[in-house]
Gaussian input, Z-matrix of N, CA and C with variables (Angstrom, degrees):
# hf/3-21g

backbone

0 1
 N
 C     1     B1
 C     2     B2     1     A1
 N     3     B3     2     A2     1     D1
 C     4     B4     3     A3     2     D2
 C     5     B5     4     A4     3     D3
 N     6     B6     5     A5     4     D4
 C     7     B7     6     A6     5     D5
 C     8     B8     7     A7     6     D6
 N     9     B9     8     A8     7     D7
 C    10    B10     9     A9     8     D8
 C    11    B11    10    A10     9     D9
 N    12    B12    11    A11    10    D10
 C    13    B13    12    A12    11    D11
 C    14    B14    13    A13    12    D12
 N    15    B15    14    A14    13    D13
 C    16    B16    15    A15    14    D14
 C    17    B17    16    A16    15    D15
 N    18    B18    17    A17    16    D16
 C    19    B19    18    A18    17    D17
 C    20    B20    19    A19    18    D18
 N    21    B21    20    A20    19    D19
 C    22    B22    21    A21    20    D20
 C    23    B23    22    A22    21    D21
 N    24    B24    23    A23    22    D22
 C    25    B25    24    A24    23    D23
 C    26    B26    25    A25    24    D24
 N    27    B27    26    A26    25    D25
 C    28    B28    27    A27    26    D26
 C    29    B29    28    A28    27    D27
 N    30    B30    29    A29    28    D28
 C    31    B31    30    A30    29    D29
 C    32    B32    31    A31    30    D30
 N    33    B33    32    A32    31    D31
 C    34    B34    33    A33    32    D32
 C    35    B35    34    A34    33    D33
 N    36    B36    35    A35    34    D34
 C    37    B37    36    A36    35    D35
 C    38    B38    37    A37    36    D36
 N    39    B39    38    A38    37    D37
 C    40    B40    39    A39    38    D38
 C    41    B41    40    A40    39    D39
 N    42    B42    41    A41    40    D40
 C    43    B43    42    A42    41    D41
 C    44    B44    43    A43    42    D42
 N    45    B45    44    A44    43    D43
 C    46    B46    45    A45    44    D44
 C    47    B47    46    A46    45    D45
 N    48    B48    47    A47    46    D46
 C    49    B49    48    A48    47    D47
 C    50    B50    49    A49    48    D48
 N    51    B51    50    A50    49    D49
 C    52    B52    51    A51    50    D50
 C    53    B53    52    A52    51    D51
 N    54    B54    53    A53    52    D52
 C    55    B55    54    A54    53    D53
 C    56    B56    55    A55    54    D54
 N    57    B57    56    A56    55    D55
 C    58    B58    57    A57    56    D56
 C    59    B59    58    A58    57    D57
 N    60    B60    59    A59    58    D58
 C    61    B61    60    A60    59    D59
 C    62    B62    61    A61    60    D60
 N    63    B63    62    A62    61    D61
 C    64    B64    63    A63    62    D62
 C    65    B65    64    A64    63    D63
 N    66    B66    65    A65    64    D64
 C    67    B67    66    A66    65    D65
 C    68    B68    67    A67    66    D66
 N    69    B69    68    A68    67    D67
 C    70    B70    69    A69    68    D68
 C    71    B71    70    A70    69    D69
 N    72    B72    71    A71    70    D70
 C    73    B73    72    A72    71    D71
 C    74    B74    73    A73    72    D72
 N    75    B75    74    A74    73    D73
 C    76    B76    75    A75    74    D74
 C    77    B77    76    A76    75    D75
 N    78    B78    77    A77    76    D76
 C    79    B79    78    A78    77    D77
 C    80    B80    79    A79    78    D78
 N    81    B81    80    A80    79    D79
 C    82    B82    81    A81    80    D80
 C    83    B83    82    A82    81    D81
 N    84    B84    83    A83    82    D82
 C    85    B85    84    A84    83    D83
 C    86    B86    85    A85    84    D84
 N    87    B87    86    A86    85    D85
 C    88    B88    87    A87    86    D86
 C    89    B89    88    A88    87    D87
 N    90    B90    89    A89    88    D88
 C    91    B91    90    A90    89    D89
 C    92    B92    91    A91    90    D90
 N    93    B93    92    A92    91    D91
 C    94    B94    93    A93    92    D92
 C    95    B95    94    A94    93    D93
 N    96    B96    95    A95    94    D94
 C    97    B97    96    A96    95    D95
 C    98    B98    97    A97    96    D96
 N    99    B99    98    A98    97    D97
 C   100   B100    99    A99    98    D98
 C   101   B101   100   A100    99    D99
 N   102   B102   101   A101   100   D100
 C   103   B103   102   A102   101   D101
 C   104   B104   103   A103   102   D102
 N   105   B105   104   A104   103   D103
 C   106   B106   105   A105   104   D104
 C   107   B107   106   A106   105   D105
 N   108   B108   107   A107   106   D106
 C   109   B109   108   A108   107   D107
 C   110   B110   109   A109   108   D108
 N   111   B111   110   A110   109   D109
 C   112   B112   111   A111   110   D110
 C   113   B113   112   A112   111   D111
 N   114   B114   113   A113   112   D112
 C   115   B115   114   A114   113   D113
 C   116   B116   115   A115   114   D114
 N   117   B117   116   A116   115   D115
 C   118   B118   117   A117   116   D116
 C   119   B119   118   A118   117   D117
 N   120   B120   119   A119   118   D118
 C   121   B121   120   A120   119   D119
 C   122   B122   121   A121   120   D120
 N   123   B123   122   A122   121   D121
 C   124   B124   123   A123   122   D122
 C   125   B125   124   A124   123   D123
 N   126   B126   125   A125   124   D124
 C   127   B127   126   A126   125   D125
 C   128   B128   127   A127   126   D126
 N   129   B129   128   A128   127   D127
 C   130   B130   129   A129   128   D128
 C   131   B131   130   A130   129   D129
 N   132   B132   131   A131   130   D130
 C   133   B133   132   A132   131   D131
 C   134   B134   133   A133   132   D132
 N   135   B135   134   A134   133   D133
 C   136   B136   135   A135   134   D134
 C   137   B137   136   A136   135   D135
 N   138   B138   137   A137   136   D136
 C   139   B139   138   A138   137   D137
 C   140   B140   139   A139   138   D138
 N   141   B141   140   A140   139   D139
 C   142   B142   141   A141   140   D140
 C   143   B143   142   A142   141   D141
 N   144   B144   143   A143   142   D142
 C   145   B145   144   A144   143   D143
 C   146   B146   145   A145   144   D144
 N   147   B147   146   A146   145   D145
 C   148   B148   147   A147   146   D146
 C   149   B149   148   A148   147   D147
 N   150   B150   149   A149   148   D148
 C   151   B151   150   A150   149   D149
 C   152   B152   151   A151   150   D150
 N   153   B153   152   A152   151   D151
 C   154   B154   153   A153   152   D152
 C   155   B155   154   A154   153   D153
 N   156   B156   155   A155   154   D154
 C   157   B157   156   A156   155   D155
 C   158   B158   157   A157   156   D156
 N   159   B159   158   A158   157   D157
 C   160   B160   159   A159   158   D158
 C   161   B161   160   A160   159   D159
 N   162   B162   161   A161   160   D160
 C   163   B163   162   A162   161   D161
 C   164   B164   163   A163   162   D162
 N   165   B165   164   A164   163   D163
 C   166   B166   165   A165   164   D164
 C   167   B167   166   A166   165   D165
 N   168   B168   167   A167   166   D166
 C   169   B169   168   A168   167   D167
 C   170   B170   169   A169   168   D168
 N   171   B171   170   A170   169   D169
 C   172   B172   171   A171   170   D170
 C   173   B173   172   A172   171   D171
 N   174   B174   173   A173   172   D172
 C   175   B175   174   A174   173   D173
 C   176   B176   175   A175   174   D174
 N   177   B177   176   A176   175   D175
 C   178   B178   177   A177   176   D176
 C   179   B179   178   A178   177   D177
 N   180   B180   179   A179   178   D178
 C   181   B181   180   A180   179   D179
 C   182   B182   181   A181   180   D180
 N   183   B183   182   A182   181   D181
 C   184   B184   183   A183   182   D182
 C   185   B185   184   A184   183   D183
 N   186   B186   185   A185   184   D184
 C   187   B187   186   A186   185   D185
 C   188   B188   187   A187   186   D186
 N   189   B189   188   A188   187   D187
 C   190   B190   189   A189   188   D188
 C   191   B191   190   A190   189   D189
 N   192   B192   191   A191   190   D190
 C   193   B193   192   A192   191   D191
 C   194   B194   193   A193   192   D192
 N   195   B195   194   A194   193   D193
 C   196   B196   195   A195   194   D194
 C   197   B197   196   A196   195   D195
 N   198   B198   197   A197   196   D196
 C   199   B199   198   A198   197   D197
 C   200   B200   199   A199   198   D198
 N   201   B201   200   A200   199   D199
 C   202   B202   201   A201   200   D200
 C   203   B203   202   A202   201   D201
 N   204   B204   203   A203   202   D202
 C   205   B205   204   A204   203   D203
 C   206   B206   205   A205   204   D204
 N   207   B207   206   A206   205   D205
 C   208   B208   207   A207   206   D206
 C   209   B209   208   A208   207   D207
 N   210   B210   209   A209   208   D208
 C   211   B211   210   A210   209   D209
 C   212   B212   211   A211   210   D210
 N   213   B213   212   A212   211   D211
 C   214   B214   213   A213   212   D212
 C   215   B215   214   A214   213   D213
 N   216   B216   215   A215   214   D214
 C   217   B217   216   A216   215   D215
 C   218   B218   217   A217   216   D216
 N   219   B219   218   A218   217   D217
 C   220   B220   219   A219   218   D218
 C   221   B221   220   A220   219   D219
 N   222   B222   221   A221   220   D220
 C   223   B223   222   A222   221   D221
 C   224   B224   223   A223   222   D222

   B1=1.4487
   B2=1.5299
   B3=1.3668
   B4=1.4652
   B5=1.4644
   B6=1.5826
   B7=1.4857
   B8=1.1094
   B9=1.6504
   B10=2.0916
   B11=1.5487
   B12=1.2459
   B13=1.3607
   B14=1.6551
   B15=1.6728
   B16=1.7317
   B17=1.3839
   B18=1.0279
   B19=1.3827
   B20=1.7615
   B21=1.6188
   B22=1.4075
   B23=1.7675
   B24=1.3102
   B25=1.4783
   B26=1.4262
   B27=1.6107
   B28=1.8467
   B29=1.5500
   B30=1.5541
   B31=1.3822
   B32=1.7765
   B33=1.2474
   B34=1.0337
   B35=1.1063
   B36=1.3046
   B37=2.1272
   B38=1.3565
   B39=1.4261
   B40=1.4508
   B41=1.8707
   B42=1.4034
   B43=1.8788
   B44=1.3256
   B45=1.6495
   B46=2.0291
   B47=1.5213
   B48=1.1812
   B49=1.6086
   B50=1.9310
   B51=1.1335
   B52=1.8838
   B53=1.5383
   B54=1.1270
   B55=1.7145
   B56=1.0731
   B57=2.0592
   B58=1.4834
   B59=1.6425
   B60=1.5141
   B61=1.4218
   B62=1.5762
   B63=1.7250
   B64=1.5424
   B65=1.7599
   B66=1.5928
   B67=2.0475
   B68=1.2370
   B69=1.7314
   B70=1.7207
   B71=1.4463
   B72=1.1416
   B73=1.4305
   B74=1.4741
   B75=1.6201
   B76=1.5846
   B77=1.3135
   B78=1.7203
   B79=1.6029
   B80=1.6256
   B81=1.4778
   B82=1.1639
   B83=1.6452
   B84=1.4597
   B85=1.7606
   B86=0.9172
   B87=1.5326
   B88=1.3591
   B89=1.8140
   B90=1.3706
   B91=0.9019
   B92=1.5317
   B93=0.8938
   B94=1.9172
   B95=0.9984
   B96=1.4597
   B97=1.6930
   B98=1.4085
   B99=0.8824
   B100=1.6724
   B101=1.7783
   B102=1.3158
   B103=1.3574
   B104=1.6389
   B105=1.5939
   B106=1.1439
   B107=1.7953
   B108=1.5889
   B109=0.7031
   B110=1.6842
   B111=1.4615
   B112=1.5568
   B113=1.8803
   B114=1.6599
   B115=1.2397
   B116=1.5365
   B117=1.6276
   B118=1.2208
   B119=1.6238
   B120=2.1919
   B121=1.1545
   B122=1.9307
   B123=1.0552
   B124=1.4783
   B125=1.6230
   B126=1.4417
   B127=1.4329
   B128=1.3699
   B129=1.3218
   B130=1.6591
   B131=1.7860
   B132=1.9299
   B133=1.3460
   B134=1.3088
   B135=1.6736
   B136=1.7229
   B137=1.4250
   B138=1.1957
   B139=1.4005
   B140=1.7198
   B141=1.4624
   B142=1.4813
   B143=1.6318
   B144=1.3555
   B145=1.7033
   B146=1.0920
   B147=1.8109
   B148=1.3037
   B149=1.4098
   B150=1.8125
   B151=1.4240
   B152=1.7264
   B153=1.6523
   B154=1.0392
   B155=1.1166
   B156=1.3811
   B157=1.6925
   B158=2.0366
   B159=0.9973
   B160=1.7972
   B161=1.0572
   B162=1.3633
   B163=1.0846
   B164=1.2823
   B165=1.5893
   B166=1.4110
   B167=1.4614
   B168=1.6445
   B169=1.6694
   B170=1.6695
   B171=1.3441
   B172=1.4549
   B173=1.9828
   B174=0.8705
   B175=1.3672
   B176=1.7025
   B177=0.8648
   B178=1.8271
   B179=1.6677
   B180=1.1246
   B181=1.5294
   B182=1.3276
   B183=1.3571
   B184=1.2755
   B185=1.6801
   B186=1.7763
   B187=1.4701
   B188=1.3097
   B189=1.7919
   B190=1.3710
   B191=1.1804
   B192=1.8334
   B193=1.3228
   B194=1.7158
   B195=1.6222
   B196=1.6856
   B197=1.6231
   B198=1.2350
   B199=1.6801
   B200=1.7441
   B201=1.0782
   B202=1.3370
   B203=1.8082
   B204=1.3251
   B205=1.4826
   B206=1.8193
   B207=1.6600
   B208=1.7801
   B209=1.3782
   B210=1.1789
   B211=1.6832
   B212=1.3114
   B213=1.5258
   B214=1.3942
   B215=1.7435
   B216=1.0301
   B217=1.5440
   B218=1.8927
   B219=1.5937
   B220=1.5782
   B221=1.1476
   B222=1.5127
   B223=1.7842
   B224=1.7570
   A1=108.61
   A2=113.41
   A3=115.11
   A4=98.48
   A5=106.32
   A6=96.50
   A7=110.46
   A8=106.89
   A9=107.49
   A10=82.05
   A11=112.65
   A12=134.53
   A13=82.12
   A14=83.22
   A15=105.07
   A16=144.32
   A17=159.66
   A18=141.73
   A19=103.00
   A20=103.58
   A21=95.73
   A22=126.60
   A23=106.96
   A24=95.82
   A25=127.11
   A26=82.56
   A27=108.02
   A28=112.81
   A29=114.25
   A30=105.06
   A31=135.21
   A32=96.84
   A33=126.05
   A34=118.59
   A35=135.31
   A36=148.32
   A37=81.64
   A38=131.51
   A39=115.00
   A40=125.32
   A41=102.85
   A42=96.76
   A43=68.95
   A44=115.07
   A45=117.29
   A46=88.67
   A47=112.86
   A48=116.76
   A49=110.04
   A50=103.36
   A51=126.36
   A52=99.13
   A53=114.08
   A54=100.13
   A55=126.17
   A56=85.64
   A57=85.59
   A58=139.96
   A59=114.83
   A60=104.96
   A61=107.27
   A62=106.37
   A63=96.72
   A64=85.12
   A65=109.07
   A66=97.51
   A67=99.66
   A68=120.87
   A69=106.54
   A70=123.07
   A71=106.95
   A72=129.55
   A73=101.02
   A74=117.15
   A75=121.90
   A76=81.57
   A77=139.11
   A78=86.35
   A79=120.65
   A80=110.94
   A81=104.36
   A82=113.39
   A83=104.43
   A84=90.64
   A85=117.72
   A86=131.40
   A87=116.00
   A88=87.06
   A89=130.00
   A90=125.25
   A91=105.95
   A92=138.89
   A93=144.20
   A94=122.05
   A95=124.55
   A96=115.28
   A97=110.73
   A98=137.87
   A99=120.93
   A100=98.11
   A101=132.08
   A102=115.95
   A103=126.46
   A104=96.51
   A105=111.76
   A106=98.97
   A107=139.19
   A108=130.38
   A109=145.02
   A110=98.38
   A111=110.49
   A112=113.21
   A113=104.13
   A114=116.04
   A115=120.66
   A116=121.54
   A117=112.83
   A118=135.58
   A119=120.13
   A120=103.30
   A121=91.92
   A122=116.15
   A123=118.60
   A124=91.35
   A125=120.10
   A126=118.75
   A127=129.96
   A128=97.26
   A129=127.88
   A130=102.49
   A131=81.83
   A132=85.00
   A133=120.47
   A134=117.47
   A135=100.05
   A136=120.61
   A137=125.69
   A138=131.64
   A139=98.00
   A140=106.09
   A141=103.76
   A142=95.95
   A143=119.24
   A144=106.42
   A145=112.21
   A146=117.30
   A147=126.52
   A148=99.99
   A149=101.44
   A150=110.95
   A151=123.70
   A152=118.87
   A153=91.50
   A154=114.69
   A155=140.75
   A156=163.01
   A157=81.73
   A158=113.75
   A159=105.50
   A160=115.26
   A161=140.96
   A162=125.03
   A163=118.46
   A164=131.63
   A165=129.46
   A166=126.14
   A167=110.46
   A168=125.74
   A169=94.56
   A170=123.18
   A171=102.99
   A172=95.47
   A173=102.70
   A174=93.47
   A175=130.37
   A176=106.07
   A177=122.77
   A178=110.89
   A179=100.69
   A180=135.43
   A181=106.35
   A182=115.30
   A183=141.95
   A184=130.90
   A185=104.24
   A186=120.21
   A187=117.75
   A188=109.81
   A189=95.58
   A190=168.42
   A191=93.30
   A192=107.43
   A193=143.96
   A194=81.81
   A195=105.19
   A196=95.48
   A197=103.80
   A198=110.79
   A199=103.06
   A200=115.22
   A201=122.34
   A202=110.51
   A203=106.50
   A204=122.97
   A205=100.59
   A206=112.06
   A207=104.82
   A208=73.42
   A209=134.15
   A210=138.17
   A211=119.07
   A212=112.44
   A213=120.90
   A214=122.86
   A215=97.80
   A216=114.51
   A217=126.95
   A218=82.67
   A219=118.53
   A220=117.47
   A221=131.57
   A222=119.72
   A223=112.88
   D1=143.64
   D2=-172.30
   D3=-109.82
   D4=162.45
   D5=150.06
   D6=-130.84
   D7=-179.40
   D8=-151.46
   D9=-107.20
   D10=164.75
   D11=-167.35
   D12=-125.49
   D13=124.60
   D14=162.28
   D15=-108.26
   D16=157.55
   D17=-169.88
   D18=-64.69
   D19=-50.72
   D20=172.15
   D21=-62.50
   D22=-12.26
   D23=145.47
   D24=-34.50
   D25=-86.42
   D26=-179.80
   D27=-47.14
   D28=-23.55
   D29=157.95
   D30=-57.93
   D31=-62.07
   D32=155.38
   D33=-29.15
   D34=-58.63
   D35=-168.09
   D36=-85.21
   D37=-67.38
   D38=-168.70
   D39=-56.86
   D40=1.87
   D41=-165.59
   D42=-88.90
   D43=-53.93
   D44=-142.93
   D45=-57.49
   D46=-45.58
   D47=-165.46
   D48=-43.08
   D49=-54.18
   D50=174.88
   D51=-64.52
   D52=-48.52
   D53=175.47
   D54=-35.45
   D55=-73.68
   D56=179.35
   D57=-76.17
   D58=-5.83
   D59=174.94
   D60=-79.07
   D61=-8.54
   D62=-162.11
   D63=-74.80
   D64=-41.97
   D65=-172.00
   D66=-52.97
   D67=-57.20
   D68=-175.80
   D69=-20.00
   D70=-66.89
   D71=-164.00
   D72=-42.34
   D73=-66.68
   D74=-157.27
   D75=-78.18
   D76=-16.74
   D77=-175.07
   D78=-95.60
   D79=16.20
   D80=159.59
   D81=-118.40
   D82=33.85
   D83=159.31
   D84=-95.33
   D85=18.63
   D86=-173.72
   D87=-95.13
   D88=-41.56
   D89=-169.32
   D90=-56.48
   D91=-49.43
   D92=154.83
   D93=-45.46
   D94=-17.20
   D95=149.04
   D96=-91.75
   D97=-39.91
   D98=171.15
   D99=-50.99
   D100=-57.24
   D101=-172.43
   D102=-50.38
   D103=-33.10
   D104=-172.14
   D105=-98.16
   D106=23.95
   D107=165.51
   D108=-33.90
   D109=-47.66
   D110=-176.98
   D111=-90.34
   D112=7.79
   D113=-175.30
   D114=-90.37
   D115=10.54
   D116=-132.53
   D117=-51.10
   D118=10.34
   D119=175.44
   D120=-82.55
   D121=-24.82
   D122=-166.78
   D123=-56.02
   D124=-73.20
   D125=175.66
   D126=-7.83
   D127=-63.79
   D128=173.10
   D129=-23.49
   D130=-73.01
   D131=-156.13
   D132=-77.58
   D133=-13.17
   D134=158.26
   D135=-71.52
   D136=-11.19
   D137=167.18
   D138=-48.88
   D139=-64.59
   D140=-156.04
   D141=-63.80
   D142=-39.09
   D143=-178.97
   D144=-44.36
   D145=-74.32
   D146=163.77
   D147=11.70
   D148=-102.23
   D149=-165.51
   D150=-47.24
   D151=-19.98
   D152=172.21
   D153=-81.49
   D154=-38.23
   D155=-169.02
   D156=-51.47
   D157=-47.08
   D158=167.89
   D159=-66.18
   D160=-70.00
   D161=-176.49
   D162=-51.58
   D163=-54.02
   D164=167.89
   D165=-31.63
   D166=-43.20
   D167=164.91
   D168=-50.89
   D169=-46.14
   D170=-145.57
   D171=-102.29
   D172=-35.56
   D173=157.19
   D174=-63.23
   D175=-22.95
   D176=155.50
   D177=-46.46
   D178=-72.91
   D179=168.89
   D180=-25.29
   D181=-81.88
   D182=171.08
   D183=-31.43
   D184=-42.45
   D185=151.81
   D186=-58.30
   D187=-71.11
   D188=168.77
   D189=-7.89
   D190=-63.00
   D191=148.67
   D192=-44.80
   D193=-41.27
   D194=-165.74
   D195=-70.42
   D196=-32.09
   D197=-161.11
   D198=-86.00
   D199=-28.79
   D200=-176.94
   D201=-83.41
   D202=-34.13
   D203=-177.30
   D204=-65.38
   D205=-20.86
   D206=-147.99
   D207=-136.82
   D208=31.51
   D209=156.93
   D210=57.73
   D211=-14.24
   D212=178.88
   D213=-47.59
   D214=-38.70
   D215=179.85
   D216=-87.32
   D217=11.09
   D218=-167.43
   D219=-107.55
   D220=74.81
   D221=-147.87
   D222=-157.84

């Protein structure tokens, strides 16, 4: 028995997919602000990545749920 591949699959693989490079990402910016320590506009601005690469994780997150809660993403 096979099973059919759905768009809400590919929905689905594509949120987890954005999640997780967005966690990848912040968890090695901390290591790039210590390198970039004595730089502080450079600092700055992996800070601001950081935080978006978080919010993007958590807005990831956030679909998921919604999509998994309303079965759509369930296929």
């Amino acid at each position: 028995m096979t099973s059919e591949h759905t768009t809400a699959d590919d929905i689905v693989y594509d949120l987890i997919s954005i999640q997780y490079h967005a966690l990848k990402g912040a968890e090695v910016y901390d290591r790039y602000i210590e390198d970039a320590h004595e730089h502080s506009d450079v600092v700055e601005f992996i800070r601001r990545v950081k935080e978006e690469d978080d919010r993007r994780a958590q807005e990831a997150h956030e679909l998921l749920r919604d999509l998994t809660k309303k079965g759509e993403g369930i296929g």
